[in-house]
C-alpha positions as YAML, in Angstrom:
chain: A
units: angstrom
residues:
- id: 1
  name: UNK
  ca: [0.00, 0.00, 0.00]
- id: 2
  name: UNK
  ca: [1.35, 3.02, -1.00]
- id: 3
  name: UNK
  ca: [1.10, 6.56, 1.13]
- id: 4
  name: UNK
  ca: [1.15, 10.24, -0.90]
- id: 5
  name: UNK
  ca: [1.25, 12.64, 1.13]
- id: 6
  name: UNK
  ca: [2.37, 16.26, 0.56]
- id: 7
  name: UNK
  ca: [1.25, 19.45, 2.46]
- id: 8
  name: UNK
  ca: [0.13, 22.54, -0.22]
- id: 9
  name: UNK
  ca: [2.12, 25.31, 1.68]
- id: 10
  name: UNK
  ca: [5.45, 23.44, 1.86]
- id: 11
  name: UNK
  ca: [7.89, 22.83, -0.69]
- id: 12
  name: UNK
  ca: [9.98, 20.65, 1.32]
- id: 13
  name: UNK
  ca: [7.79, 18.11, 2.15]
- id: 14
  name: UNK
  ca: [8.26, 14.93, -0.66]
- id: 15
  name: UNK
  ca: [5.78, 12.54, -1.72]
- id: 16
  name: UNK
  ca: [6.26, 9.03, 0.11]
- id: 17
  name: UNK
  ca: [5.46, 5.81, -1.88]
- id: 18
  name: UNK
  ca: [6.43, 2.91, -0.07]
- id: 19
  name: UNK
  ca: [9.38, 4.64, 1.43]
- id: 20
  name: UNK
  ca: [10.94, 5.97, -1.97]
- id: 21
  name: UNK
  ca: [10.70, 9.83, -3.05]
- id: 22
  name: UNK
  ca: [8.15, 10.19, -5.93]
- id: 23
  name: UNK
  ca: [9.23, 11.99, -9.12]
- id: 24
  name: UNK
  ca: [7.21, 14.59, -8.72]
- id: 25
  name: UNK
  ca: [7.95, 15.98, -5.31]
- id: 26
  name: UNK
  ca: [10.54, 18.60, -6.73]
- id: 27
  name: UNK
  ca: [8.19, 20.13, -8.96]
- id: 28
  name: UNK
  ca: [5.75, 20.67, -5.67]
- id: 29
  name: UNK
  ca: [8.67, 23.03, -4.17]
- id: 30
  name: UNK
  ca: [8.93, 24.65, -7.66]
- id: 31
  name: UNK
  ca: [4.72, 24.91, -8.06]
- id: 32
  name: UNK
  ca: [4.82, 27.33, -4.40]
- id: 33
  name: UNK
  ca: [7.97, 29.79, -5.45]
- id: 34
  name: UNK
  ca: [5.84, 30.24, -8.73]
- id: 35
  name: UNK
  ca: [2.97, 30.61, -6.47]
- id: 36
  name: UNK
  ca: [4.67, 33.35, -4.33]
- id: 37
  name: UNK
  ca: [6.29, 34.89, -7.15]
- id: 38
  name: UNK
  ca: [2.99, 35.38, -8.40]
- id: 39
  name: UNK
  ca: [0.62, 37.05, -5.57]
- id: 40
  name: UNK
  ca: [2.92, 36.89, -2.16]
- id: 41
  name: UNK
  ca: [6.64, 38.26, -2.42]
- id: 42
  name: UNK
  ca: [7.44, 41.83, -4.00]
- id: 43
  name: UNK
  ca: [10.85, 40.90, -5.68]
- id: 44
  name: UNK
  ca: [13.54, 43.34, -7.55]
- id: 45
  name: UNK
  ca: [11.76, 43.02, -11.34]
- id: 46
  name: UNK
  ca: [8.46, 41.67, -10.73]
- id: 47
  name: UNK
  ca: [7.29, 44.52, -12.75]
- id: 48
  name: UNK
  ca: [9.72, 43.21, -15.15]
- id: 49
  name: UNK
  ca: [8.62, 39.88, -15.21]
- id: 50
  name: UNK
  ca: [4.65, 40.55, -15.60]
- id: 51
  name: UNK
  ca: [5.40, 42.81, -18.33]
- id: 52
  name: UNK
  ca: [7.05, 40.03, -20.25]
- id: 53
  name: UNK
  ca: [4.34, 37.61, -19.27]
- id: 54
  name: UNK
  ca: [1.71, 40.04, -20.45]
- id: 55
  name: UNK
  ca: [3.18, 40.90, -23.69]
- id: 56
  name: UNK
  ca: [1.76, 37.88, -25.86]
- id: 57
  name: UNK
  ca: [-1.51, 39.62, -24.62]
- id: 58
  name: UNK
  ca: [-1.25, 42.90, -25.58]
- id: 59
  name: UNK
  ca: [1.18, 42.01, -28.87]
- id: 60
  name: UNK
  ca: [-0.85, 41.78, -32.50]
- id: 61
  name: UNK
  ca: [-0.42, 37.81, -33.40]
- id: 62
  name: UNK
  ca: [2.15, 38.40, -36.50]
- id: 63
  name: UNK
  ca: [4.53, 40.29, -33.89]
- id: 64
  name: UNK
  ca: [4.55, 37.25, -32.05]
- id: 65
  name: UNK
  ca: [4.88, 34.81, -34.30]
- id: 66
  name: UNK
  ca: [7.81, 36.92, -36.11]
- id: 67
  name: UNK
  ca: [9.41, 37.51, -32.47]
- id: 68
  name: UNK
  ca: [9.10, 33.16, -31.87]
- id: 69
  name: UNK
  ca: [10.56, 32.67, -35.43]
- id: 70
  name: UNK
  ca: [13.65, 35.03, -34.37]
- id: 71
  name: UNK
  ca: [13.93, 34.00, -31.21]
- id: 72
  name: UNK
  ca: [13.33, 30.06, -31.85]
- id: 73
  name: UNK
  ca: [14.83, 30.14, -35.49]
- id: 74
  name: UNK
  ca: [17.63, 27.94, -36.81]
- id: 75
  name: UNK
  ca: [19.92, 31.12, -36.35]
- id: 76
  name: UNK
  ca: [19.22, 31.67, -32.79]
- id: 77
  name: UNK
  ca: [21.35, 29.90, -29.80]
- id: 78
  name: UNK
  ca: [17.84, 28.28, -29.02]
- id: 79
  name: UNK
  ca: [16.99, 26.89, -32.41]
- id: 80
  name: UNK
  ca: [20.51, 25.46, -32.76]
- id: 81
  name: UNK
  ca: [20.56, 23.90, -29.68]
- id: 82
  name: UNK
  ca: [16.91, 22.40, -30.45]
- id: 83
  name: UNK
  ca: [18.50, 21.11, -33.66]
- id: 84
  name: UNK
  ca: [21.61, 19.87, -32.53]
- id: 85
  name: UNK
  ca: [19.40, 17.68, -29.77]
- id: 86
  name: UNK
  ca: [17.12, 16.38, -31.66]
- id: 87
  name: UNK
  ca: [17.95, 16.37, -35.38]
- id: 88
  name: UNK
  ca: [15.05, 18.75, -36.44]
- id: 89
  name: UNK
  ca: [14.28, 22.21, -36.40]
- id: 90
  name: UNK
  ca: [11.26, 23.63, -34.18]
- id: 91
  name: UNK
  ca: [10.26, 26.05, -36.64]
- id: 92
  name: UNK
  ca: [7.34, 25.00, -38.87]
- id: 93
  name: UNK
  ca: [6.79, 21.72, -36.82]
- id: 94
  name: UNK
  ca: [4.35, 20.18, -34.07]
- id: 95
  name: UNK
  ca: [6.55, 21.30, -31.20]
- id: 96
  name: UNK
  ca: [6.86, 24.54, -32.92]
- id: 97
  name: UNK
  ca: [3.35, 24.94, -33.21]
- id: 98
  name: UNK
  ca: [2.84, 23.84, -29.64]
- id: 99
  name: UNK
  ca: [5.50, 26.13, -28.24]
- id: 100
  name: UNK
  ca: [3.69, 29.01, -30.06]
- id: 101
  name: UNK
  ca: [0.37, 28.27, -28.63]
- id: 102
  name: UNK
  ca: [1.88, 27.78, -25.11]
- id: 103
  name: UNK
  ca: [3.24, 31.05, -25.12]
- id: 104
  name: UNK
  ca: [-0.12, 32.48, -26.51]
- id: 105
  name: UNK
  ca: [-1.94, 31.39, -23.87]
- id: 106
  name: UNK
  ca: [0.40, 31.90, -21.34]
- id: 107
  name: UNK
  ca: [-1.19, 35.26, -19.62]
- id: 108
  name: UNK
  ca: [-4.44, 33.74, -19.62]
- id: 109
  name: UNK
  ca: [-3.22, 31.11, -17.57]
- id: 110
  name: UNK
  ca: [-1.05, 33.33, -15.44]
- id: 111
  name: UNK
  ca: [-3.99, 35.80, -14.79]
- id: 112
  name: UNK
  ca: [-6.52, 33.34, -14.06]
- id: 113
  name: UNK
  ca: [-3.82, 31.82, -11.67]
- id: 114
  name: UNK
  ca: [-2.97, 35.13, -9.89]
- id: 115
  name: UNK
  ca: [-6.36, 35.76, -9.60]
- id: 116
  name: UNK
  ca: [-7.41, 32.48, -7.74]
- id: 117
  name: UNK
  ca: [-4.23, 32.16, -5.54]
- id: 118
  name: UNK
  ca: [-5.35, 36.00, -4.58]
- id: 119
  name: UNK
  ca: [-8.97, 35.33, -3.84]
- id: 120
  name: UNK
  ca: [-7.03, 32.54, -0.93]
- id: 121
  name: UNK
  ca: [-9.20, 34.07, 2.34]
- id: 122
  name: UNK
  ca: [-6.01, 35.30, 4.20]
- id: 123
  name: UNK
  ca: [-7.72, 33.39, 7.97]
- id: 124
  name: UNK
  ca: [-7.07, 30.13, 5.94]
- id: 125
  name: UNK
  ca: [-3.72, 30.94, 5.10]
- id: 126
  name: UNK
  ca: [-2.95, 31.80, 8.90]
- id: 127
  name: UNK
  ca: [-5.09, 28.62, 10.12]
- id: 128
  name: UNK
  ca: [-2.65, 26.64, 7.78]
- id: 129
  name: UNK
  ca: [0.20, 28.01, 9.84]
- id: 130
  name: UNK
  ca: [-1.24, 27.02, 13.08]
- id: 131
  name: UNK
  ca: [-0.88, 23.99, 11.57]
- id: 132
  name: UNK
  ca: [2.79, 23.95, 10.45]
- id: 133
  name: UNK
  ca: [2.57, 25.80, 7.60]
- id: 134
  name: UNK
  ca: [5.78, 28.00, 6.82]
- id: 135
  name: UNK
  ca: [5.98, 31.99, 5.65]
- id: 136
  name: UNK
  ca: [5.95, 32.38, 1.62]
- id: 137
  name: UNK
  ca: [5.89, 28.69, 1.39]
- id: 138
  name: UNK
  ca: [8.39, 27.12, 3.20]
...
């Protein structure tokens, strides 16, 4: 019988399954730092950051495609690194395609995210540290 068990508010705290680490108890540390990058923690260039984010939004669809096919392109660092992994360009392909919409929809996903983890009553968030809980998500 295996046991999962991981608290929301920690990042430290692995998954157990039958006493081995699960794969995906790193990427529960990494889903809270996103989570207090997004609503909690002021940070030097947060401004920064959301801007960048929320440029696909506000940029016409041919910008962005033309800025993807520059920045993605066989003559970029990126695109030759793509290529030299696996063989195949990214431009004009699946993953290409799939990278594109990804970073189309990527400030709809961040704002509905920022919105929900800000709508978090702030008395649950203190109950939860009666309980253990950590600061920010440690």
């Amino acid at each position: 019988m295996a046991i999962s068990y991981c608290s929301p508010w920690t990042g430290s705290a692995p998954f157990v399954a039958e006493g081995r680490r699960h794969r995906d108890a790193d990427r529960v540390g990494c889903r809270d730092r996103a989570r207090a990058a997004l609503t909690l923690r002021a940070f030097p260039g947060r401004d920064v950051l959301d801007a960048l984010v929320t440029a696909p939004l506000v940029v016409p669809p041919t910008v962005l495609g033309y800025y993807l096919l520059v920045l993605l392109g066989r003559p970029s660092a990126l695109g030759r690194t793509f290529e030299a992994m696996t063989g195949s360009p990214i431009v004009f392909t699946q993953v290409g395609a799939t990278v594109a919409a990804a970073v189309g929809a990527l400030p709809f996903v961040v704002r509905s995210a920022r919105a929900a983890l800000e709508s978090v009553d702030s008395r649950l968030v203190l109950a939860a540290r009666t309980l253990g809980a950590g600061r920010g998500g440690r």
